[in-house]
C-alpha positions, 0 to 999 in steps of 0.5 A: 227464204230468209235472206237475212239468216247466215247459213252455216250447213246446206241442209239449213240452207235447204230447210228454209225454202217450201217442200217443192223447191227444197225438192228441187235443191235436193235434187241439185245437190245430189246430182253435184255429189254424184258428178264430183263426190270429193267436193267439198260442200260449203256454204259461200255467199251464203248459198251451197257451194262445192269446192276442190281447190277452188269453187267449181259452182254455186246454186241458190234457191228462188221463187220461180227458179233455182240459180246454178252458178258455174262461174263464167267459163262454165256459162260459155262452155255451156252457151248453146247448152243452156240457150233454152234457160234464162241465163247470164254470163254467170248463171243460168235459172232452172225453172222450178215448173220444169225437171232439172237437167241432170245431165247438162248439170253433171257435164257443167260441174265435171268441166268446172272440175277438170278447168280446176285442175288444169289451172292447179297443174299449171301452177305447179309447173311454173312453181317447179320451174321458178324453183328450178332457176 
């Protein structure tokens, strides 16, 4: 991949990488798009990302891995989860010699999304109770 190169769609992104990771990046994709259809797909530190009203996650390709990133609350939601993976308290590596786990990545987005949308919910309530006073 050329590190250098700003990206300005996903699928540019995901052209640059050798026809198995960009299969696995694929992959990824379409299994955020299925968990959150509404996302919107961005580019963000130059790397796929997916958005409501915030980023819900992150990934990037890599040599021997892809980087999935759900933010630090979705790491320690998911600790025991992803225990088997490489992981830090911001990302977790999918070896790219193993299949992706669709169903841990789906649960991983859909709690991004829902903790989003508990976070907007809060703001307008004390939005609403500010306006009120």
């Amino acid at each position: 991949m050329n590190t250098k190169k700003t990206f300005l769609s996903v699928d540019e992104y995901i052209n640059t990488f050798p026809k198995e990771t960009k299969t696995k990046l694929q992959h990824l994709r379409n299994f955020i798009r299925e968990a959150v259809p509404e996302a919107a797909e961005i580019i963000s530190y130059n790397m796929p990302a997916y958005k409501t009203t915030s980023v819900l996650v992150y990934f990037a390709g890599y040599k021997n891995h892809i980087g999935f990133y759900p933010t630090s609350s979705g790491i320690i939601q998911f600790k025991k989860d992803i225990s088997a993976y490489k992981n830090s308290k911001g990302a977790v590596q999918f070896p790219l010699d193993k299949p992706l786990p669709e169903t841990l990545i789906k649960k991983m987005v859909l709690y991004r999304l829902s903790e989003t949308r508990e976070r907007e919910a809060t703001k307008k309530k004390q939005k609403v109770s500010v306006s009120k006073k």
